[in-house]
C-alpha positions in Angstrom: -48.9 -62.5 46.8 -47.1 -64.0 43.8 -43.9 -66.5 45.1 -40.3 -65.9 43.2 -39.0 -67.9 40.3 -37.1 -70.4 42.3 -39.8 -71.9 44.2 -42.1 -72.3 41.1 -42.7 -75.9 40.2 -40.5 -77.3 37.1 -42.3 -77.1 34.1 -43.7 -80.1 32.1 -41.5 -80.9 28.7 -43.1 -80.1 25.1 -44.2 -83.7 24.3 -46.3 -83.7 27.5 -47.6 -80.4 27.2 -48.4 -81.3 23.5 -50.6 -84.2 24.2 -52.5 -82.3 27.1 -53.3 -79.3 24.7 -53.9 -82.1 21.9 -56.1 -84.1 24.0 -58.0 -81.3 25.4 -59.0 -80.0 22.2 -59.8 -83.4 20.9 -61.9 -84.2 24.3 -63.7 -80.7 23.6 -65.0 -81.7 20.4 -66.0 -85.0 21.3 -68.6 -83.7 24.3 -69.3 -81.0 21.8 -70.6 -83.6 19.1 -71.8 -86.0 21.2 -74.0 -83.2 22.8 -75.2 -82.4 19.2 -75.2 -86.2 17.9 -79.0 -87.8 17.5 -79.9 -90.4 20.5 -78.6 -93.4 19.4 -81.7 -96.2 18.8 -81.8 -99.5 17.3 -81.6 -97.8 13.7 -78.7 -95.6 14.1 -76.7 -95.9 11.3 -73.0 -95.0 12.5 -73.0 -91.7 9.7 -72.7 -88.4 10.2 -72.2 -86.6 13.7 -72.2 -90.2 15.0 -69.3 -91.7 13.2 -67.3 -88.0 13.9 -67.7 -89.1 17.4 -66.4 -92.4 16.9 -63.7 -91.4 15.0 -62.4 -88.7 17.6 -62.8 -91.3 20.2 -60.3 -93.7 18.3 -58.1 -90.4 18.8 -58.3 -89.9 21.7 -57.6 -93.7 22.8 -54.4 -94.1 20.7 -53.4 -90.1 22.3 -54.3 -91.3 25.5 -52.3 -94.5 25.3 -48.9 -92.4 23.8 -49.8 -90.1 26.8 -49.5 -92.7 29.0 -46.4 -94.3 27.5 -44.3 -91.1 27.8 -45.2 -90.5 31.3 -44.2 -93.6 32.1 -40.7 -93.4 30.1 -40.5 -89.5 30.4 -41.9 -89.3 33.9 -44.0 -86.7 35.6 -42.9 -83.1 36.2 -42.2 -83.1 40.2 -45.4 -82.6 42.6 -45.6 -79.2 43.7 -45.4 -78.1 47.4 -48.7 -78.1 49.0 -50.7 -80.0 52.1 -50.8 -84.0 51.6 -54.2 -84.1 51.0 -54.1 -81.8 48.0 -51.4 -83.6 46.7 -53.5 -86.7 47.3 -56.6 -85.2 45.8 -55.1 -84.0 42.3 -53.0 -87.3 41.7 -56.6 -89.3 42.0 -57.8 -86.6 39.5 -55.3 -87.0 37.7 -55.1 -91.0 37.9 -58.8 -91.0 37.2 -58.8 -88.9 34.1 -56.1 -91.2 32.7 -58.2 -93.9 33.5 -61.6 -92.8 32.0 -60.4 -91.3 29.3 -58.4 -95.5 28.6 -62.1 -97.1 29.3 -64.7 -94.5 27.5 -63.5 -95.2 24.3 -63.0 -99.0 24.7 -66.6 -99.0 26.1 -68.2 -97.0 22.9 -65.9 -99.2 20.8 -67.5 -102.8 22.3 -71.5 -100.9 22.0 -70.5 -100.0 18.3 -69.2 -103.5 17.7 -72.4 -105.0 19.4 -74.5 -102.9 17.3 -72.8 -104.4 14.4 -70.8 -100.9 13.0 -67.2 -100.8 12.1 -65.3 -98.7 13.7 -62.2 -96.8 11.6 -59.1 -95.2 13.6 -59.6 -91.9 12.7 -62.5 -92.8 10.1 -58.9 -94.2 8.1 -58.9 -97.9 9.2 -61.0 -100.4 10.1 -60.3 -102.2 13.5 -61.0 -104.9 15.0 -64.5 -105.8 16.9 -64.5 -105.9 20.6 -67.7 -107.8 20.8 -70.0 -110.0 18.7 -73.1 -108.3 17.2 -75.8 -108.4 20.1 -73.7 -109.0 23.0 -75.6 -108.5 25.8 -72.2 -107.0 27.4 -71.4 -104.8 24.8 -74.9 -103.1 24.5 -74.9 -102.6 28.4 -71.3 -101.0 27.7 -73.4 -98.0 26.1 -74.9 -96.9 28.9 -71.8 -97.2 31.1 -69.9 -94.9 28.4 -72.7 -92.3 29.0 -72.5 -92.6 32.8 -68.4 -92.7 32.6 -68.2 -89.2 30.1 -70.5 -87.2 32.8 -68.1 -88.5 35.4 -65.1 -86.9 33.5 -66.8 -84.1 32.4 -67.1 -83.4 36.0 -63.7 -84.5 37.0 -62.4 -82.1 33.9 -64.6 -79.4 35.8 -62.2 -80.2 39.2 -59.2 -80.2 36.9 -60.1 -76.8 35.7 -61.3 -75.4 39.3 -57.8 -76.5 41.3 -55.7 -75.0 38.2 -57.5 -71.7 38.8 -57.5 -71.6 42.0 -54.0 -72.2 42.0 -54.0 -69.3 39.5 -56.4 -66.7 41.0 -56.1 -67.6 44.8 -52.8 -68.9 45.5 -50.9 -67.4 42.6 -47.9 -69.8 42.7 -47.2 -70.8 39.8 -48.7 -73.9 39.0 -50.8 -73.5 35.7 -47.6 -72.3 34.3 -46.4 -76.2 34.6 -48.9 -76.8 31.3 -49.0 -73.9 29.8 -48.1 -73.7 26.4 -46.1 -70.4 26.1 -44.4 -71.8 29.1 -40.6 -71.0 28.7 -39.1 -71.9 31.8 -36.0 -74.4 32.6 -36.4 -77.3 35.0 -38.6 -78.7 32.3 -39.8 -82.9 33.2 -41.7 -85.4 32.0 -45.6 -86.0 31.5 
């Protein structure tokens, strides 16, 4: 029972599109590699698999925070018809993912900084520390990071569930908002 064209949500524009796609395939790789990463001990040197994963998480921050500037200034495609509580549901999806995927980074940058590493944007520059070697803070921070990635991994799960069911079930439209080969007018912001 597919709906016509005209009652299909708008579309989101190319840049928004283009940092979803960007940041999904960046977040992929950073579970993959961090799954695959050695447990990190006292004597972790930041090499390797481990400094991959730091790198792709200074990525994903800066993405993350572009993201969030251009769907402030570009805005957000319009919400799609559905019942309130759906609509409430997906925006605190949506609002949480933004949100964990701001604070995971920050919270592996402070338990690198604590641990003494530097930490490069992109393994290119060197930025600043976000805590003093041995903060008590900062090394706590590490096992928050852990606890916040399972908690997006299973919000990402959600994500992915209500876009096929949307998809498979309903079959109105909506996944085409993000899609890629999406070529429909009406597109809007983030």
């Amino acid at each position: 029972m597919s709906i016509n064209d005209s009652r299909r949500p708008a579309v989101y524009n190319p840049i928004a599109r283009f940092f979803h796609w960007a940041l999904f395939l960046l977040i992929a790789a950073e579970f993959a590699v961090a799954l695959l990463m050695p447990d990190i001990h006292r004597d972790t040197q930041p090499v390797g698999l481990v400094a991959l994963h730091i790198g792709l998480g200074t990525l994903i921050l800066s993405l993350m925070a572009l993201r969030l500037v251009w769907r402030i200034v570009g805005g957000a495609a319009p919400a799609p018809a559905g019942h309130g509580w759906q609509r409430t549901a997906a925006r605190g999806v949506h609002d949480l993912l933004y949100l964990g995927f701001l604070v995971l980074p920050l919270l592996g940058w402070a338990n690198a900084s604590a641990r003494g590493w530097q930490v490069h944007w992109a393994g290119l520059m060197t930025l600043p520390a976000l805590a003093s070697r041995g903060s008590a803070w900062a090394h706590e921070a590490g096992d928050v990071h852990q606890f916040v990635a399972y908690t997006l991994m299973g919000l990402i799960g959600l994500h992915i569930l209500a876009a096929l069911q949307h998809q498979v079930l309903l079959r109105d439209g909506l996944l085409q908002r993000m899609w890629p080969s999406s070529r429909r007018n009406g597109s809007s912001g983030s």
